[in-house]
C-alpha positions, 0 to 999 in steps of 0.5 A, a space after each residue: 152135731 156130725 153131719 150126715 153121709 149119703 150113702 147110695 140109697 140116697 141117689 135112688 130115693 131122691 126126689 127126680 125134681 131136684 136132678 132136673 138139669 134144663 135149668 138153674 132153679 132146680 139144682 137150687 132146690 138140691 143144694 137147700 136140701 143139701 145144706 138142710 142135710 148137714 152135708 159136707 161139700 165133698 160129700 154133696 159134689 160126690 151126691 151130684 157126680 155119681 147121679 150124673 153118671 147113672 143119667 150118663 150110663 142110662 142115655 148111653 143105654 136108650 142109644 144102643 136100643 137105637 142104633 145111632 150112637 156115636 163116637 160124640 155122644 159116647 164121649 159126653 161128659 159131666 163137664 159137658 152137660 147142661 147141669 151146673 159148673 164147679 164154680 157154680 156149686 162151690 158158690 152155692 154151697 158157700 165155698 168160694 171165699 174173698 181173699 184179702 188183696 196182697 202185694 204179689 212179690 214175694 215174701 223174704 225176710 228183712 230181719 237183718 236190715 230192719 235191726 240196723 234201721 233200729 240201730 244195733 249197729 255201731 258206726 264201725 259196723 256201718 263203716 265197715 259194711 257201707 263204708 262210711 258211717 251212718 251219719 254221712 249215709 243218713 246224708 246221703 240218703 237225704 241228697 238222693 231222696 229227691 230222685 229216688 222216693 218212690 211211691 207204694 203201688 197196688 202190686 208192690 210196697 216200694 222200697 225205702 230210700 235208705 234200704 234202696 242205698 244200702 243195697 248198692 253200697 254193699 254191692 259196690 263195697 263187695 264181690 258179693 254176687 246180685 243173689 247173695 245180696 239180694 239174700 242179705 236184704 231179703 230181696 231178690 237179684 234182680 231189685 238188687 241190680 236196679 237198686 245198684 242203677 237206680 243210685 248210681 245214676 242219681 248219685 251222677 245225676 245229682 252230685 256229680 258235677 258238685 263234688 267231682 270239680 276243681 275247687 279252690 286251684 290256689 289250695 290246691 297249688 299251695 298243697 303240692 308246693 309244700 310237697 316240692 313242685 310248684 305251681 302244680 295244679 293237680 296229678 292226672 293217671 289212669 286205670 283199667 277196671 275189669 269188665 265181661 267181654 262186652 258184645 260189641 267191638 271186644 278186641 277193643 277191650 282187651 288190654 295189654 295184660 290180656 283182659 277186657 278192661 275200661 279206662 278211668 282216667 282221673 285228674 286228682 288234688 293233693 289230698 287225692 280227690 277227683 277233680 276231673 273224670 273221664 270214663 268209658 274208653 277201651 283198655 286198648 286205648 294209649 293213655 295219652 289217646 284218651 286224654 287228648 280226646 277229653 275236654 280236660 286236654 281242650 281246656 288245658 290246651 287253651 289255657 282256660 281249665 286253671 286261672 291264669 297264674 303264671 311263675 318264673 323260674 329262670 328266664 321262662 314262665 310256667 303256667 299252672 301245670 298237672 303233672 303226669 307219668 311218661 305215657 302223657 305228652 311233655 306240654 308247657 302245663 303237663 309235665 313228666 318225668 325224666 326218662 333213660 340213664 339219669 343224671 343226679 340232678 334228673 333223678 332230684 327232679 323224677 323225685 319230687 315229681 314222683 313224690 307228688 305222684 303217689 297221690 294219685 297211686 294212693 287215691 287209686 287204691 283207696 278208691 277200689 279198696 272202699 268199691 271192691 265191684 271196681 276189682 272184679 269183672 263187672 257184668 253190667 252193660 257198656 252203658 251201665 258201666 261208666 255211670 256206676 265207675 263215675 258213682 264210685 269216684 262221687 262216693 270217693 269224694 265224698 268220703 275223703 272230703 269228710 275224713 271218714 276213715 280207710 279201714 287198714 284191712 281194706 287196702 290188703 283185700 284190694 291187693 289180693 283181689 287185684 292179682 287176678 288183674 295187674 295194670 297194663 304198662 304204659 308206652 312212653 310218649 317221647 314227643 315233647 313240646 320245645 318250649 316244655 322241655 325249656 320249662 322242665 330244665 329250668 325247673 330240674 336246675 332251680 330244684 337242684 340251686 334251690 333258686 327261687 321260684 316267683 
């Protein structure tokens, strides 16, 4: 059936009762006849607006025949009458429909996640977009759940565990921007940059001192003696990661090549795992600065970081030794190369030390070549910064300790984004320690007699 229209007849021919406006009741008799009538809303709002006005025009009228209009009363408006509100009328009529409670973020598509979860993709996928493949990121997954399940609340479903560690590995794997990010896992920039956090502060929270530790120092020395330096219980170096000029004290930060950058200085095993991590320092700082105030350098000083296991080559006793470039101090447990116009017997020396050395060049690169964030300018606060430099070095662990595989294109998408960013030259330290120099001739001497070290 079509329902009917009102046309203006209808406003004068209406019952007065049903206009009355000094109470509800009557506008209820109205909206019954209205509904009787087969009328549509629109129709019936517009029935009710036009016999408003003419109540307003004759009112208007009756104060001119007075005299005592005024600015107030001319202005009345229908809004401003005793009659009933939109609201009221759109509840008579039924117009006012309940909404199903949702969640208030935004909708955004997971497609591309959810197909990975349902496991189109291959391990060489995951590991070239995670990084590692799914097993070890199932795992680690299951080591963070504890710190970051959360739950679903009224105004919003909680991401899962897995999506939230997805989302920071991809960040930390790429220079991809928070919103492009965000785009791939359909959220927005600002879950990426708490989800970056979120991880990376569970990952040093949970794992940090498990997996970043010296282990077993006998491995340890046993692995670079077969290398040619003996009793030597790990490589130490440093390196700048890019960061924003920070808002405080920036010229600090400014290193020698003239960018702002933050210092890692690493102690590393001989398969180039971290042992020791210290992280935060201004990339004007001297190495041999920020090594002198870790507590690695107090642990070594007092003889305490390596077990007591001396050798003897000569006449003098080597402790159990690291082995750093010519920036660090000469020390009876830290030595360095030879520096100057070499003899043969030096440059033998400067060789097998060096040797031993690339290992921490290489966990370097390896490092920034699986975390590609650790290459470009990070914008992340002077607090926030260290945890996540520290969360890549656990992640670093991680995955060297478990052979997962360094893809070979990693390595060139490292350099090239390493151009915009050399790393400083170090200013060599020529204070050295008698008894160090003592210890490093004995050494130079038995590695060119290749005399036995006990």
């Amino acid at each position: 059936m079509e329902p009917k229209t009102l046309s203006r007849a209808v406003l004068s021919t209406s019952s007065p009762s049903l206009w009355e406006s000094n109470g509800r009741q009557p506008f209820r008799a109205f909206f019954s006849w209205v509904n009787s009538a087969d009328t549509i809303p629109w129709q019936a709002w517009s029935l009710l607006s036009s016999r408003q006005n003419l109540q307003n025009q004759a009112r208007r009228s009756r104060l001119r025949q007075r005299g005592d209009e005024s600015d107030e009363d001319m202005d009345t408006e229908f809004s401003q009458t005793t009659g009933p509100t939109a609201l009221e009328i759109m509840l008579l009529m039924g117009q006012v429909i309940t909404v199903e409670c949702r969640f208030w973020a935004r909708e955004t598509s997971t497609e591309w996640w959810d197909r990975i979860e349902l496991q189109v993709w291959d391990n060489s996928q995951w590991l070239r977009n995670f990084r590692m493949p799914k097993g070890t990121f199932m795992e680690l997954c299951d080591l963070l759940s504890p710190v970051l399940k959360r739950q679903n609340t009224k105004m919003r479903a909680a991401l899962t565990v897995e999506k939230r560690v997805a989302i920071a590995l991809w960040k930390l794997a790429t220079p991809d921007s928070y919103q492009s990010v965000g785009n791939q896992f359909g959220v927005g920039k600002s879950t990426v940059g708490a989800a970056v956090m979120q991880v990376a502060k569970a990952i040093t929270e949970l794992l940090l001192r498990k997996v970043v530790t010296l282990g077993n120092v006998q491995v340890i020395v046993d692995g670079f003696a077969a290398m040619g330096f003996p009793n030597c219980g790990g490589v130490i170096d440093g390196t700048h990661i890019p960061i924003l000029a920070p808002d405080h004290q920036g010229s600090q930060y400014i290193n020698c090549k003239g960018y702002f950058s933050m210092v890692l200085q690493a102690l590393m095993d001989h398969k180039g795992r971290f042992t020791n991590i210290n992280v935060g320092w201004p990339g004007r700082v001297h190495d041999a600065r920020v090594f002198r105030n870790t507590n690695l350098f107090k642990q070594l000083q007092q003889g305490i970081y390596f077990p007591d296991q001396k050798i003897t080559i000569g006449d003098f006793e080597m402790p159990t030794a690291v082995l750093g470039d010519p920036a660090y101090p000469l020390m009876p447990w830290l030595i360095k190369p030879y520096t100057g116009s070499l003899d043969s017997s030096q440059e033998l020396f400067n060789y097998r030390l060096s040797k031993c050395r690339m290992v921490v060049e290489c966990a370097f690169g390896r490092l920034k070549g699986r975390w590609r964030t650790l290459l470009t300018h990070s914008d992340l606060s002077q607090t926030n910064i260290p945890i996540v430099i520290a969360a890549c070095c656990v992640l670093h662990n991680l995955c060297e300790s478990k052979g997962e595989t360094f893809m070979a294109g990693w390595e060139a998408e490292a350099n090239h984004l390493a151009t915009d960013y050399a790393q400083p030259d170090t200013r060599a330290i020529r204070r050295a320690h008698q008894e160090a120099l003592r210890i490093r001739k004995a050494l130079k001497t038995s590695f060119m007699t290749g005399q036995a070290m006990v």
